[in-house]
N, C-alpha and C positions, 0 to 999 in steps of 0.2 A: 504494500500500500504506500504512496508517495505520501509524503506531507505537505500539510497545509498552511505548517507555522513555519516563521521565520523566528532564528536565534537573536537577540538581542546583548547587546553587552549586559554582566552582570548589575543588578542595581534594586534599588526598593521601588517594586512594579505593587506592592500590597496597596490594595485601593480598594472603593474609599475609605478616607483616614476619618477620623472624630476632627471637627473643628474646633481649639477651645482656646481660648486666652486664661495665661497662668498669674495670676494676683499674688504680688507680695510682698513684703518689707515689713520691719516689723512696728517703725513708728510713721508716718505721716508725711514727711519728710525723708523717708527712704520707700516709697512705694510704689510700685512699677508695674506695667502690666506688660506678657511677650506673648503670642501668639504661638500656641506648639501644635504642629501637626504629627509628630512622634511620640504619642501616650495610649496609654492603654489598660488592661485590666490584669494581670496575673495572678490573683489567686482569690477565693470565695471567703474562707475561715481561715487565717483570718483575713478579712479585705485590704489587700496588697495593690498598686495600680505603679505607672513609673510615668515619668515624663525624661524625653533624651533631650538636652543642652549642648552646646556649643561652648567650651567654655570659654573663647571671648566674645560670646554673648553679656549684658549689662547686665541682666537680671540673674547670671550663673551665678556672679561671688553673693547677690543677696540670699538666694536661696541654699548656697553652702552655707555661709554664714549662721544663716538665723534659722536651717532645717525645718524649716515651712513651707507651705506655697497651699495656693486655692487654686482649682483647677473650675474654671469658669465655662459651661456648657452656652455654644450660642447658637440662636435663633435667627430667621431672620432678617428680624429687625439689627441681630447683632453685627451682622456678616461684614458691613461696610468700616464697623467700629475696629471688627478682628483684621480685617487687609490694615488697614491704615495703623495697629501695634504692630504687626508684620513686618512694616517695612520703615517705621522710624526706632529710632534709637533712643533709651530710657538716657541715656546717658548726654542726652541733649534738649530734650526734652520730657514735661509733667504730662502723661498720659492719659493721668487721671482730671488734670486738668484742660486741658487740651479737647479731648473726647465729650467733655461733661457728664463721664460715667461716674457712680458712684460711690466710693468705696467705704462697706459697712464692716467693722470687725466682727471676725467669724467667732463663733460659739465656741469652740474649743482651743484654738490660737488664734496669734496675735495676727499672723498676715490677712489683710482685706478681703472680703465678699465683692464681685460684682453684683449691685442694688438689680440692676437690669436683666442678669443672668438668671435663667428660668431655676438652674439649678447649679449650685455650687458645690465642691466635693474637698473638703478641708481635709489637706495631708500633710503628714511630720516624714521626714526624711530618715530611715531607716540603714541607708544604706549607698554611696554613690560610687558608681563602678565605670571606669574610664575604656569606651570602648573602639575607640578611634577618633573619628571626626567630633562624637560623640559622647559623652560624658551619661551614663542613667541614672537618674537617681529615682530607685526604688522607694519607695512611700508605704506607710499605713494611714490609711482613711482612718479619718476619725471621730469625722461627721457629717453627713449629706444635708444641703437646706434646699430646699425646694419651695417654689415660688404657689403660693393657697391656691392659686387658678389651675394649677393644675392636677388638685384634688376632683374627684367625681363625688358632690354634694350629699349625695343616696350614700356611699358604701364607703365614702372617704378613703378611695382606693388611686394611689397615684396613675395619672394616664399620661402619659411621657410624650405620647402622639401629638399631645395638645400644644407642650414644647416648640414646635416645628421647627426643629434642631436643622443644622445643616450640617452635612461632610465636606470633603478638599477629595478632588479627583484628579490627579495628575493637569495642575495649575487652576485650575476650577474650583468653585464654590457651587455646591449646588443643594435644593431642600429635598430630604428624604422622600422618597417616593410613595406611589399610594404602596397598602398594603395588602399583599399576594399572600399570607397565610399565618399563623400563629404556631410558638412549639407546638410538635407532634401534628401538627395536621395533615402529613403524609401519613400516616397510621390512623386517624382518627376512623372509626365505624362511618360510614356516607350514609346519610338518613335517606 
């Protein structure tokens, strides 16, 4: 059988990625926002996630430093806010100024909540492992806030959909698509 694919140079093809801006500093006057498309989830029990750094990225020595950071989910309404931390620099300029986003301190630590951010996911730094380009620093969540609207009123059961989160597609932003099935619905009984 011939093929139909072409080889490409080695590289991160994993797509789409989570959009998020990472909140942090630990007084008001070090607080910064960076845009990471290099995070994710690693473990359930206990809730482990990682965000990958650049370490001469501006916001790398605050969050060595002070082993915090808010990992801010965007919407979006966010989308335009998260490109434009993407491509300036904390180190030149107030992010949080600048944006008119809002920075609220998190329930657990000291680095900032995005106000705007449907949901925010407060992590302490557990562990930072230098892996080329890239720097990870593995995390423990240690508190999820999530924004009331997107409670379901009847069962007060979080609905995430309502979020309408975006991902990063190889240079793209784009909103999560409609939905084609829930766990297990390739096995579900067909009525």
């Amino acid at each position: 059988m011939v093929s139909s694919k072409t080889t490409l140079k080695a590289g991160n093809m994993l797509n789409p990625t989570p959009v998020v801006m990472v909140s942090c500093g630990y007084s008001i006057d070090e607080y910064n926002i960076i845009t990471i498309a290099w995070t994710g989830t690693l473990c359930s029990e206990p809730p482990l996630c990682y965000i990958s750094i650049r370490p001469q990225r501006y916001s790398y020595k605050i969050i060595k430093e002070n082993r915090e950071f808010v990992i801010n989910l965007v919407n979006d309404k966010l989308s335009a806010y998260a490109d434009w931390c993407g491509v300036k620099t904390g180190a030149q300029v107030d992010k949080f100024e600048a944006t008119g986003l809002t920075p609220v301190r998190g329930s657990k630590i000291s680095a900032p909540l995005i106000l705007e951010s449907p949901v925010n996911i407060e992590c302490k730094v557990k562990e930072i492992i230098p892996l080329g380009s890239h720097d990870m620093f593995l995390s423990e969540i240690v508190a999820v806030d999530a924004d009331k609207s997107l409670f379901n009123p009847k069962t007060n059961a979080l609905e995430l959909k309502k979020a309408n989160l975006v991902s990063y597609s190889h240079g793209n932003y784009f909103n999560l698509g409609k939905l084609i099935g829930k766990f297990g619905f390739s096995v579900e009984k067909k009525k």
